[in-house]
KEKE-3310 file (N, C-alpha, C; in steps of 0.2 Angstrom, whole numbers, plus 5000, padded with zeros to 4 digits):
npx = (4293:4283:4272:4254:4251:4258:4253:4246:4232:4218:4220:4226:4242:4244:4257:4266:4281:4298:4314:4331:4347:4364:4380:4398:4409:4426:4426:4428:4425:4410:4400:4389:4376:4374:4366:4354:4352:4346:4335:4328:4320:4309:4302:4287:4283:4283:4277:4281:4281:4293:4309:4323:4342:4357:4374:4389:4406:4410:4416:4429:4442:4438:4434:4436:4426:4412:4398:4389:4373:4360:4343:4337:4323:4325:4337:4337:4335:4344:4355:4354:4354:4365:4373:4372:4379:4392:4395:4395:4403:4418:4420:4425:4423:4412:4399:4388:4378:4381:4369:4360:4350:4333:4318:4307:4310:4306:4303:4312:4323:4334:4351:4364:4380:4392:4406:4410:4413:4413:4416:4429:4428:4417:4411:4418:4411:4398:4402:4399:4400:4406:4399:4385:4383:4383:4370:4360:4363:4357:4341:4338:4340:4331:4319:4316:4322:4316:4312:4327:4333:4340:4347:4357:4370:4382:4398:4411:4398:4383:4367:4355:4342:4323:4309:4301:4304:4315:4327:4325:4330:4341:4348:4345:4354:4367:4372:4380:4394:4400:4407:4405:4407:4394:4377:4361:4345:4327:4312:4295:4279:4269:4257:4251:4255:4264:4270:4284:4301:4311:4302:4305:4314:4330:4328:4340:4353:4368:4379:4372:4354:4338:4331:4312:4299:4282:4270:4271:4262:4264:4267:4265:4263:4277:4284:4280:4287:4302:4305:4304:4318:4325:4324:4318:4303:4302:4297:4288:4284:4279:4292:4303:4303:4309:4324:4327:4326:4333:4347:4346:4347:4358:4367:4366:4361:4369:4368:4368:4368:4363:4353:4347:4339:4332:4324:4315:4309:4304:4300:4287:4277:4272:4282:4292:4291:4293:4305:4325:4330:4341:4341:4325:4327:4335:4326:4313:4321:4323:4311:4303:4311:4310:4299:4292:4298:4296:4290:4277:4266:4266:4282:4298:4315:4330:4347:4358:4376:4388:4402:4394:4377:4359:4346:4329:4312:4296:4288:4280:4282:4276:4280:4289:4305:4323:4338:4354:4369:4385:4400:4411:4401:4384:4368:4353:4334:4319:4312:4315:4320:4326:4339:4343:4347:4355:4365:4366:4370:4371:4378:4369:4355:4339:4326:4324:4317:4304:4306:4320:4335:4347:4363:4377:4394:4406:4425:4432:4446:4448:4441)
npy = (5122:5119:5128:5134:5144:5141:5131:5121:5129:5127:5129:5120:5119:5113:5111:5118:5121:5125:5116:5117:5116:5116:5111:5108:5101:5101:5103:5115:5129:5137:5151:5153:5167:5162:5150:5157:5166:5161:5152:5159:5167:5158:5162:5161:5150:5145:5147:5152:5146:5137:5134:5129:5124:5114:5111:5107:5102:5114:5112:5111:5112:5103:5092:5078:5074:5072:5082:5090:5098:5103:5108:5117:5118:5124:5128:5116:5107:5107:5104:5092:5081:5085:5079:5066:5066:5069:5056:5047:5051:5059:5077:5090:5103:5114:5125:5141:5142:5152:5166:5181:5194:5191:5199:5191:5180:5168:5164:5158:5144:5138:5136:5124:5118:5106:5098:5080:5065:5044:5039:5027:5018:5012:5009:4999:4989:4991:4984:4990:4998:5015:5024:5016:5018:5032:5034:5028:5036:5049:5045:5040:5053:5062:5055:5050:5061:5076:5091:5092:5091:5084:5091:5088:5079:5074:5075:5085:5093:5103:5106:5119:5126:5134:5141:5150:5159:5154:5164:5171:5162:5159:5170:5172:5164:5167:5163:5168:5169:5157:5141:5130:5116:5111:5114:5112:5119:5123:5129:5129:5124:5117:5106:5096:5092:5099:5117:5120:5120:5108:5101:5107:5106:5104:5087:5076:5062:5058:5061:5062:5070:5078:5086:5092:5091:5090:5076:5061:5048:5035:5035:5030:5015:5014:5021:5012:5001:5005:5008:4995:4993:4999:5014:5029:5038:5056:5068:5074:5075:5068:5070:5067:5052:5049:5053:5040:5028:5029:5030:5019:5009:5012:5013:5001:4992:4990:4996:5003:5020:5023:5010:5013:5023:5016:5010:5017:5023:5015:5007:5005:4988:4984:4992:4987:4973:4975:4976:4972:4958:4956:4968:4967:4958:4959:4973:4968:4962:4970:4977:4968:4962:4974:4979:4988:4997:5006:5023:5032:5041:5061:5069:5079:5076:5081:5075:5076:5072:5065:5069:5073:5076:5072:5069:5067:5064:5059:5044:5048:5061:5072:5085:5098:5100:5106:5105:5111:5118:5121:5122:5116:5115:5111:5113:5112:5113:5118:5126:5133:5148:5149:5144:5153:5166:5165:5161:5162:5162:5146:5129:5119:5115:5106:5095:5083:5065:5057:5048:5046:5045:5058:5060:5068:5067:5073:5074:5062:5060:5075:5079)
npz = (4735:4725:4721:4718:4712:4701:4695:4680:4666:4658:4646:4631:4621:4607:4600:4609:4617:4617:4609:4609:4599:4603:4596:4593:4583:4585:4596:4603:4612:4616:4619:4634:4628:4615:4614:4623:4614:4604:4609:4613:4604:4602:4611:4610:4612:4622:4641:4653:4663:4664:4661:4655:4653:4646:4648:4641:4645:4654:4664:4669:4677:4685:4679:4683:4693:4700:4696:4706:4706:4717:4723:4738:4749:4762:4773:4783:4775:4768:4778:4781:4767:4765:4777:4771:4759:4763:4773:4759:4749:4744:4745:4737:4733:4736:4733:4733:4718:4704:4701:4696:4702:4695:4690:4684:4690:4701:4719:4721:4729:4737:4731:4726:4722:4721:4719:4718:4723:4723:4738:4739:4748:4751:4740:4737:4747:4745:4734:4719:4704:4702:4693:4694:4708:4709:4703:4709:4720:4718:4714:4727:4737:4729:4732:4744:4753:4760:4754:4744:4729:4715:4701:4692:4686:4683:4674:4671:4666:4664:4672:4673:4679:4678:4686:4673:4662:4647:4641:4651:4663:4658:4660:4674:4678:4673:4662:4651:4656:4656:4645:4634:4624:4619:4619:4626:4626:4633:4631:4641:4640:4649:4649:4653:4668:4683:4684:4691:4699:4699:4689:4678:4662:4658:4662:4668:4672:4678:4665:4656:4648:4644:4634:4629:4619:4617:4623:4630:4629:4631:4645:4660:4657:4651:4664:4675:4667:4669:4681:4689:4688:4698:4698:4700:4697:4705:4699:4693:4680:4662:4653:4663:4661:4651:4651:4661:4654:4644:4651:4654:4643:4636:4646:4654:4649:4636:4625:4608:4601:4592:4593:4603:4599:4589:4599:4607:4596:4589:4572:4564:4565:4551:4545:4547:4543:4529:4526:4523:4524:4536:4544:4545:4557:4566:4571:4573:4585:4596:4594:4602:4613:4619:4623:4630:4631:4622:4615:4613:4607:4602:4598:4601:4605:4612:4616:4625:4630:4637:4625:4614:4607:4602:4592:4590:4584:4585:4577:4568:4566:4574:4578:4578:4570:4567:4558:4557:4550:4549:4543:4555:4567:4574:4574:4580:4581:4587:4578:4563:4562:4574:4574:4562:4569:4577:4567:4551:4538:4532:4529:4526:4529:4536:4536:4550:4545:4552:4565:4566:4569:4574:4574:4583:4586:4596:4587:4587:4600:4603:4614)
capx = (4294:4277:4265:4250:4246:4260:4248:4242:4226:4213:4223:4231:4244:4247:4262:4269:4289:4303:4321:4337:4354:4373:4387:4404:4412:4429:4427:4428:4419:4403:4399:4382:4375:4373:4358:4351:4350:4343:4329:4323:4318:4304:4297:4280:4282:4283:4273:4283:4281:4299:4315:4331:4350:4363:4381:4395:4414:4410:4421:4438:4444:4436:4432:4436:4424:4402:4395:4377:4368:4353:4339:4335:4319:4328:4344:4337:4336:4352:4358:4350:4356:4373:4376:4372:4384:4397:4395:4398:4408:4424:4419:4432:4422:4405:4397:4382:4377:4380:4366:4359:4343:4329:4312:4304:4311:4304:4301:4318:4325:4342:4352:4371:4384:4395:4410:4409:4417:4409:4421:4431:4427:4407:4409:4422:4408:4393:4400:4394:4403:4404:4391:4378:4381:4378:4364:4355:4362:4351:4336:4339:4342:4324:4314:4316:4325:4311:4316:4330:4333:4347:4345:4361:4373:4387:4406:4410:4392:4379:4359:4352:4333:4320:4303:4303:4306:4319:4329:4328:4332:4348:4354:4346:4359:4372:4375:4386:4399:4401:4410:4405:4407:4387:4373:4352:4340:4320:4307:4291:4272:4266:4249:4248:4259:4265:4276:4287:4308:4309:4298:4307:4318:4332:4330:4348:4356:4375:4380:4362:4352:4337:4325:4307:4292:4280:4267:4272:4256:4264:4270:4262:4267:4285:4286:4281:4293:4307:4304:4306:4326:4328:4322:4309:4301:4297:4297:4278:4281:4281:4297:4309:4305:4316:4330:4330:4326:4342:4351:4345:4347:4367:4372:4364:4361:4376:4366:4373:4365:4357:4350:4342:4335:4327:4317:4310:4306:4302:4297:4279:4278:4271:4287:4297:4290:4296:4313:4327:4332:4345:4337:4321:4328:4337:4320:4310:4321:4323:4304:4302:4316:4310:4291:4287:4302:4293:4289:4271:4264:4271:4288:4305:4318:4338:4348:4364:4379:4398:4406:4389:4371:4355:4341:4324:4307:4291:4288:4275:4284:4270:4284:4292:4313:4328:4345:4357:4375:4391:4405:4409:4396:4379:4362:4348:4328:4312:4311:4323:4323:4330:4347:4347:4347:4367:4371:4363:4373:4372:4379:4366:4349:4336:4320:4323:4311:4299:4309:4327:4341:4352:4367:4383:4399:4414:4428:4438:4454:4445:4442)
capy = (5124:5119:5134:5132:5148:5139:5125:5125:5131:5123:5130:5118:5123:5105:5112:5121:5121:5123:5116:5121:5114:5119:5108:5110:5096:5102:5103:5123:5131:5143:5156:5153:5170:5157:5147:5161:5171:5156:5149:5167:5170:5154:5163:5161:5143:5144:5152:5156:5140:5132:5134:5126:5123:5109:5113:5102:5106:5117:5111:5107:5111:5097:5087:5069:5074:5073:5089:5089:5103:5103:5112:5114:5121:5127:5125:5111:5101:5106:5100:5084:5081:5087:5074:5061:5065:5067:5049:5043:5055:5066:5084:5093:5111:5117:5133:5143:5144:5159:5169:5186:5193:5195:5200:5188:5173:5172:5159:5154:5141:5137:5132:5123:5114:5102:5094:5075:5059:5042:5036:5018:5013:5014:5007:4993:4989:4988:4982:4996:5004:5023:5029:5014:5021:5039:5034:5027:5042:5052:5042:5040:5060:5064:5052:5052:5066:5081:5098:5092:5089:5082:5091:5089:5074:5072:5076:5092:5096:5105:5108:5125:5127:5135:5142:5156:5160:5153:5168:5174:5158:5157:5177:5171:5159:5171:5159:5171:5166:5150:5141:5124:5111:5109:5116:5112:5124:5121:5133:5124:5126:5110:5104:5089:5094:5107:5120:5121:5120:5100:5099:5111:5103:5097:5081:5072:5057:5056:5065:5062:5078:5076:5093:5087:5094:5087:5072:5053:5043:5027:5036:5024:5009:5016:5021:5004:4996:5009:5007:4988:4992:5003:5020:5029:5045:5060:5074:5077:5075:5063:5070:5061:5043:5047:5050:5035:5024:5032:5026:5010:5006:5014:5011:4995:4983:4993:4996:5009:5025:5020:5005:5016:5025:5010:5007:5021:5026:5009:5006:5001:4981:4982:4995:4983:4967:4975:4977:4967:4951:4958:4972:4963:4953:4966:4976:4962:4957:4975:4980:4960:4963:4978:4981:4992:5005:5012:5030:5033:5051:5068:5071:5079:5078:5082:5070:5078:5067:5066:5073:5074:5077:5066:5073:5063:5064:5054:5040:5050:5067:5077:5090:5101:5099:5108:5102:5116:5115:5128:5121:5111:5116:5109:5118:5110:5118:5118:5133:5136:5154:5148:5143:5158:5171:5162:5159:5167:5159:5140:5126:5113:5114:5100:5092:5076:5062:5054:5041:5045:5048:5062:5060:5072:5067:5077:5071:5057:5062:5080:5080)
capz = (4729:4722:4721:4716:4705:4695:4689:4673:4667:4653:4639:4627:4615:4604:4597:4614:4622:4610:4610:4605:4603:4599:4597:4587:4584:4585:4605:4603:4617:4613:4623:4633:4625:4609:4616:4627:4607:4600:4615:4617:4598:4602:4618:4612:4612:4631:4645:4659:4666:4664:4656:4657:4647:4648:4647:4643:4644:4657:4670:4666:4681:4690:4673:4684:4696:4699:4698:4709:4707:4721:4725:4743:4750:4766:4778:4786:4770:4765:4780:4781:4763:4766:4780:4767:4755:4768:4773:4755:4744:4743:4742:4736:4731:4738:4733:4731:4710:4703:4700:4698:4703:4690:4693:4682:4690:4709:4723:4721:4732:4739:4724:4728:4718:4724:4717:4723:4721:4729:4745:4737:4754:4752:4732:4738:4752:4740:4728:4714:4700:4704:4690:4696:4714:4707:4700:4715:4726:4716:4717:4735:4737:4725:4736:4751:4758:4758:4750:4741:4721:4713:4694:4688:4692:4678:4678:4666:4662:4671:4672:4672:4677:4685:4682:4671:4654:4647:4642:4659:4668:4655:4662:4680:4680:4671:4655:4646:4661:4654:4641:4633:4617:4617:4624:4624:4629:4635:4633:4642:4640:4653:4646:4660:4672:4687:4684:4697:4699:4697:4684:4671:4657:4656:4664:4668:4675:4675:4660:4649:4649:4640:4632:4626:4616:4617:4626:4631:4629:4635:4652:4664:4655:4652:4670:4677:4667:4672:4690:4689:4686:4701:4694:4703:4695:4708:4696:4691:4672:4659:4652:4667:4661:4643:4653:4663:4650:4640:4654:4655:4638:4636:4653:4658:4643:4632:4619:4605:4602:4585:4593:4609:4594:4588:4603:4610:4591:4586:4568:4564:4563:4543:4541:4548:4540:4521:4528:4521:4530:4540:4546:4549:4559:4571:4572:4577:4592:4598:4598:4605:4619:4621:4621:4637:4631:4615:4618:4608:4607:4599:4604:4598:4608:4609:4623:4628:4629:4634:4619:4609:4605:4597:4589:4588:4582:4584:4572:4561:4565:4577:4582:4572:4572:4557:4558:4552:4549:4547:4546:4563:4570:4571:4575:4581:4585:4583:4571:4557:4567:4580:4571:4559:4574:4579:4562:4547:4534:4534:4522:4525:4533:4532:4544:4549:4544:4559:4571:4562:4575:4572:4581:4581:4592:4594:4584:4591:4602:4603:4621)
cpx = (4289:4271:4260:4248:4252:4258:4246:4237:4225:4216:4226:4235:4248:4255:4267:4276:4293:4310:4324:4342:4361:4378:4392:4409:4420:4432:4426:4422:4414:4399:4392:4375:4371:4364:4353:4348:4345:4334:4323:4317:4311:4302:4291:4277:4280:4279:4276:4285:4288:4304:4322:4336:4354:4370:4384:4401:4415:4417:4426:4441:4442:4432:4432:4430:4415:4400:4389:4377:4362:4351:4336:4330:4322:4335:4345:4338:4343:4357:4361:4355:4364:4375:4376:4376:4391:4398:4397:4401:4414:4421:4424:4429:4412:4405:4392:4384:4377:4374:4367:4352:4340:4323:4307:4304:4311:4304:4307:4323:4333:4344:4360:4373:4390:4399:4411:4414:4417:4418:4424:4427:4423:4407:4412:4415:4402:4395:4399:4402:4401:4397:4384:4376:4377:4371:4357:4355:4355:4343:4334:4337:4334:4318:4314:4321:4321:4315:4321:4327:4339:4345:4351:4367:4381:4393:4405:4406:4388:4371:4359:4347:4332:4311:4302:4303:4310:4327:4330:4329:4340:4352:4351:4353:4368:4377:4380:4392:4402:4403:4408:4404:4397:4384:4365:4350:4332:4316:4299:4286:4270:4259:4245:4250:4261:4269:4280:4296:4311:4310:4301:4313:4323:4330:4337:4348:4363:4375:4375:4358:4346:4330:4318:4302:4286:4274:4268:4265:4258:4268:4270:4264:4277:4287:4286:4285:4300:4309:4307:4314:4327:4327:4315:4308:4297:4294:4293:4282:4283:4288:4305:4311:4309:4321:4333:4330:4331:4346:4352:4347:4352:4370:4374:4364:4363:4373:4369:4367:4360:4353:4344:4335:4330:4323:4315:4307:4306:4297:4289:4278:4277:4276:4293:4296:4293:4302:4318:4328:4335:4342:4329:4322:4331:4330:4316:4314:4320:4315:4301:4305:4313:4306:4290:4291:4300:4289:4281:4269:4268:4276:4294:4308:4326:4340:4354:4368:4388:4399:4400:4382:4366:4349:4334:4317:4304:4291:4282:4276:4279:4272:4288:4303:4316:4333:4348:4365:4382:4396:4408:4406:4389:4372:4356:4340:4323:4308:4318:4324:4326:4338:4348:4346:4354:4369:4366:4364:4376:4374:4376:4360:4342:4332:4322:4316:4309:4305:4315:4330:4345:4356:4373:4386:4405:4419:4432:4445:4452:4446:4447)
cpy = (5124:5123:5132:5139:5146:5134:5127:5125:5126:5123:5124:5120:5117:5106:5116:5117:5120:5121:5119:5118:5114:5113:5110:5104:5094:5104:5112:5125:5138:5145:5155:5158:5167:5157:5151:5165:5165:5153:5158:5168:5166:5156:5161:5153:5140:5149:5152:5152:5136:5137:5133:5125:5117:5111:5108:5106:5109:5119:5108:5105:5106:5091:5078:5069:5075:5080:5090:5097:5101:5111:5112:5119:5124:5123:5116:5105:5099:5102:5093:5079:5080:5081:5066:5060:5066:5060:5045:5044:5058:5070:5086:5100:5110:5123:5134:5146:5151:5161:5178:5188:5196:5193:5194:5179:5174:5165:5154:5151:5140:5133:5131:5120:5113:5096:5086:5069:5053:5038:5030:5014:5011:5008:4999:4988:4986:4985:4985:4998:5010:5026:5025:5017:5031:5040:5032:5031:5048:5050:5041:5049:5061:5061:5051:5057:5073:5088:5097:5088:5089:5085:5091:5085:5071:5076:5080:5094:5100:5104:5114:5126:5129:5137:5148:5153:5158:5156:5173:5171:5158:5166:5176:5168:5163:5165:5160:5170:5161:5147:5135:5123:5111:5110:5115:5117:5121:5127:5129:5129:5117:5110:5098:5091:5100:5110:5123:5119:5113:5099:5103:5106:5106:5091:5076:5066:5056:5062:5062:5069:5076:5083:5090:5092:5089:5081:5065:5051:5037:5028:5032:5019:5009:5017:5016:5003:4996:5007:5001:4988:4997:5012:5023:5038:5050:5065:5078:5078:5069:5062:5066:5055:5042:5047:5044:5028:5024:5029:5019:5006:5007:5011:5005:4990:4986:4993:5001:5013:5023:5016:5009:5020:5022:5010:5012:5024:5021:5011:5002:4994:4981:4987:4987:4977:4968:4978:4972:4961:4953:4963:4971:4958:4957:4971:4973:4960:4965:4977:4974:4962:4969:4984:4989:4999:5009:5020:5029:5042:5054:5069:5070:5081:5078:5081:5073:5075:5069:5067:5071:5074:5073:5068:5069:5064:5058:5049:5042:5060:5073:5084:5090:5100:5102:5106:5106:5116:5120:5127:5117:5112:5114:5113:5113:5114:5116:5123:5134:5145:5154:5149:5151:5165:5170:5164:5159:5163:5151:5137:5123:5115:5107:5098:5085:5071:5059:5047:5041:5048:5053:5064:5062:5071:5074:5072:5068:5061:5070:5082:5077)
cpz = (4724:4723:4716:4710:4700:4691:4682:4672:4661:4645:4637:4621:4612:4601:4603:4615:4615:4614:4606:4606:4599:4600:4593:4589:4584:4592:4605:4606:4615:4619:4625:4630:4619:4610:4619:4620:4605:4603:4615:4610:4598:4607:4618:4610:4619:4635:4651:4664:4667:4659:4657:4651:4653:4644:4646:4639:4648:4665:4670:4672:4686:4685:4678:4690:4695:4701:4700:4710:4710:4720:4731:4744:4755:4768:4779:4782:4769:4771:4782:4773:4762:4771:4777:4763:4758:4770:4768:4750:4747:4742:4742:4733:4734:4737:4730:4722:4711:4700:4700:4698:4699:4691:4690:4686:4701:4713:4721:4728:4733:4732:4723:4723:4722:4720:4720:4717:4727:4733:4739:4742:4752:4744:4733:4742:4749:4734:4720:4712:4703:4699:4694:4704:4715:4708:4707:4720:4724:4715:4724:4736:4734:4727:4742:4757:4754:4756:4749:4735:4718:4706:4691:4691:4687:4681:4669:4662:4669:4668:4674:4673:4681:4681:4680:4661:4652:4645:4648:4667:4665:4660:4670:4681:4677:4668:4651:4650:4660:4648:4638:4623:4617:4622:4620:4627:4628:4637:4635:4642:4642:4650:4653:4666:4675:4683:4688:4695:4696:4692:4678:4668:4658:4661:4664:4674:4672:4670:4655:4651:4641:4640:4627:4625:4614:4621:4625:4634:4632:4640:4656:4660:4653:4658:4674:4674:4672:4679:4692:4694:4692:4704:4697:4702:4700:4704:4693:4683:4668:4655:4655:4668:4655:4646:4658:4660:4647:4644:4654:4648:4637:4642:4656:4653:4638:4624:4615:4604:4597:4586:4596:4605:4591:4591:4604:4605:4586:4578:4568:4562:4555:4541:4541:4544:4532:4520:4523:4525:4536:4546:4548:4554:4567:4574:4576:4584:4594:4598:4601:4612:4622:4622:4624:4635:4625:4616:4610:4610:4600:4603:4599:4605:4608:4617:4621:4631:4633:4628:4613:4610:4600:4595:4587:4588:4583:4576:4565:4563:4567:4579:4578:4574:4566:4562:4552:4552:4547:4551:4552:4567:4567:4576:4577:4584:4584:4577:4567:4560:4570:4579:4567:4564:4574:4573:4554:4541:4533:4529:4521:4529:4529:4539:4545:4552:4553:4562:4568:4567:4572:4576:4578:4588:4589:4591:4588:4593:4603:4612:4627)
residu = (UNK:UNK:UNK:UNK:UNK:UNK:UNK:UNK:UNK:UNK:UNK:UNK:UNK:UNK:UNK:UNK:UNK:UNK:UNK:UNK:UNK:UNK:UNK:UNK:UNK:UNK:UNK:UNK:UNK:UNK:UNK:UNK:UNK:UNK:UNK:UNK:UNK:UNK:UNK:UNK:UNK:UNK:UNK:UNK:UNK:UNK:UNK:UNK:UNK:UNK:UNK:UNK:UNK:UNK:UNK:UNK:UNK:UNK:UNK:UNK:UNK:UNK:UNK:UNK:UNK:UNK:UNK:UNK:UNK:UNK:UNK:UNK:UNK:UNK:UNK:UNK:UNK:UNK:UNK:UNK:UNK:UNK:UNK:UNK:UNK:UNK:UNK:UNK:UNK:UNK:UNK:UNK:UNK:UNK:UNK:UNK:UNK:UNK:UNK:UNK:UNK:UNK:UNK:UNK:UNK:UNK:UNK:UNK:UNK:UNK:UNK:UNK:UNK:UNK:UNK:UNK:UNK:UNK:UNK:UNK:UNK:UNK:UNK:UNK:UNK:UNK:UNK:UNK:UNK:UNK:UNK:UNK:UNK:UNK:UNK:UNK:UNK:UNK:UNK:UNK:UNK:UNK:UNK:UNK:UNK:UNK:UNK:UNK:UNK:UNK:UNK:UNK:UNK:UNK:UNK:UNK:UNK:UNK:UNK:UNK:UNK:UNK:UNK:UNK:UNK:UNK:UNK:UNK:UNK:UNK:UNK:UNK:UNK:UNK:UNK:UNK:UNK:UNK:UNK:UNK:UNK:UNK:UNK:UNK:UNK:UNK:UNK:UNK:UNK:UNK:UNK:UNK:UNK:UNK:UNK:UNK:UNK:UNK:UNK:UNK:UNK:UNK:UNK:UNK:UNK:UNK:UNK:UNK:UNK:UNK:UNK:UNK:UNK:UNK:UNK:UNK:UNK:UNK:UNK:UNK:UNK:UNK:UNK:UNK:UNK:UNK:UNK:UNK:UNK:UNK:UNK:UNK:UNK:UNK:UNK:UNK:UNK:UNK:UNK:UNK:UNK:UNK:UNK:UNK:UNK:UNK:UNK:UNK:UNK:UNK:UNK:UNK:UNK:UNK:UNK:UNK:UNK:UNK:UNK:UNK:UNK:UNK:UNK:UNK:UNK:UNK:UNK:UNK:UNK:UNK:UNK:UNK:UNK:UNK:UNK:UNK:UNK:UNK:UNK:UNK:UNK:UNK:UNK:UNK:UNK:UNK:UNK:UNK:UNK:UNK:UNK:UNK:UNK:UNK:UNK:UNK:UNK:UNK:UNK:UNK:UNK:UNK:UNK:UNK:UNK:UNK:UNK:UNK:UNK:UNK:UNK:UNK:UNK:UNK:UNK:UNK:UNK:UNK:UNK:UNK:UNK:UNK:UNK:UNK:UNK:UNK:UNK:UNK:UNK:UNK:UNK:UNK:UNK:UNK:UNK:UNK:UNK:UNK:UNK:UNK:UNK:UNK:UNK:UNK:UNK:UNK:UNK:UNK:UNK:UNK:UNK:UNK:UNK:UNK:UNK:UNK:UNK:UNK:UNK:UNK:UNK:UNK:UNK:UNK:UNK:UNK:UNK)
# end
């Protein structure tokens, strides 16, 4: 799936890849069309190289159950693959993604979905919660079983990606089909990094899904850490260490969203020092406990949630973000265009400050 005249060339563009992201906090489903209006208007954010969407709510009909989306280089993979999750799930639905074929989007690989749910027997046996065993099948699955990719692993959400534009990876995938509470969008321009199937944004585990503009400067020291805990990055960019650090921080040491905000977009020690007591005090153990997870660089990114979405900025704000608002509905992008394409008439628009979480759930009892 890795072609080489998709490499990137010399060019830098410091301000390259846009996000996008829709929710309505009233659970009220919004036509994929939306996001595909909205990602396209920032085309020349991106080069052709990547682009992806993450859905939730999508799947009702199977809301209790894991939804894998792979990507298989041939049969033999799929096979091989497939006799693994045989071994240690319920399938209860298999079928080829729907697509449709567009000229722009090429060297397209086997691309399945599979309803699953892991055995009791297998969970009873090891021991594991069902999400922790998830989480290790896909790690399993990503590294060592060749031509297969797990890019989507949560239960009524999906992933969307491929290499292409992102407006004709969203009608690749025939988005307007689809029906969801919240959706992100990624238009990519790689500066380090392949461009290849894999490597296009979102990045997910379980239901997290994570869209990024931007550079992680403390990649290799993030990534060792990451690892430590189980976690092993094949995906050629520095974007797939956010989403397992989000994991590790919500799933594993039950941190709250506000907090996970804290670390990865750690305040500056001399901000922190003319805090008040309390809050001094909180800051200190969480950059203390939790050194190795501080994200440094430029970087906006919007993390995709069960029943919501989070919006976050670098700590000196190097990447552009607006946050727009109409009604139950909330608007997220890297251009104020982006938003007023959907929605012309807003009640509220506003940038949020460098390292401030922006976090919008659905309304309790909703879903």
């Amino acid at each position: 799936m890795i072609a080489e005249k998709y490499m990137e060339g010399n060019v830098r563009i410091p301000s390259g890849c846009a996000i996008s992201g829709i929710i309505n906090t009233d659970g009220k489903k919004i036509n994929g069309e939306d996001i595909i209006k909205s990602i396209e208007v920032m085309h020349d954010r991106s080069n052709g190289l990547g682009g992806g969407f993450a859905a939730y709510g999508i799947y009702p009909k199977y809301k209790d159950y894991y939804a894998f989306h792979l990507f298989f280089d041939d049969n033999i993979s799929k096979k091989e693959c497939e006799k693994y999750l045989e071994r240690n799930y319920d399938i209860v639905e298999v079928s080829v993604m729907k697509t449709r074929k567009t000229v722009s989007i090429t060297n397209v690989p086997l691309i399945y979905k599979y309803f699953i749910l892991p055995k009791k027997s297998v969970l009873e046996r090891l021991q594991l919660d069902e999400r922790e065993f998830v989480v290790r099948s896909v790690m399993k699955i990503n590294s060592e079983f060749k031509g297969c990719f797990v890019f989507s692993s949560g239960k009524n959400m999906g992933a969307f990606k491929a290499v292409g534009y992102p407006e004709d990876v969203g009608r690749f995938y025939r988005l307007e089909e689809y029906e969801g509470y919240s959706w992100t969008a990624h238009g990519r321009y790689p500066t380090n990094t392949p461009g290849w199937w894999g490597g296009a944004h979102p990045f997910t585990l379980l239901d997290y899904s994570i869209v990024h503009n931007g550079e992680i400067s403390s990649y290799d020291a993030n990534r060792r850490f990451i690892e430590m805990f189980g976690y092993t990055c094949t995906l050629l960019t520095d974007t797939e260490v956010i989403t397992y650090m989000i994991d590790y921080l919500l799933r594993k040491k039950n941190l709250t969203m506000e907090e996970m905000t804290q670390v990865i977009a750690a305040p500056f020690w001399d901000t922190i020092e003319h805090m008040d007591e309390e809050d001094k005090k909180r800051y200190t153990y969480l950059r203390t406990v939790f050194n190795s997870m501080l994200i440094t660089g430029p970087f906006s990114i919007l993390l995709g949630f069960e029943g919501g979405l989070m919006a976050l900025n670098d700590r000196l704000k190097l990447r552009s973000m607006v946050v727009g608002k109409k009604n139950d509905t909330v608007y997220i992008a890297s251009e104020e265009s982006a938003i007023r394409v959907v929605e012309k008439e807003l009640d509220d628009i506003y940038a949020p400050k460098g390292g401030e979480g922006v976090i919008i759930k659905v309304k309790e009892g909703v879903l």
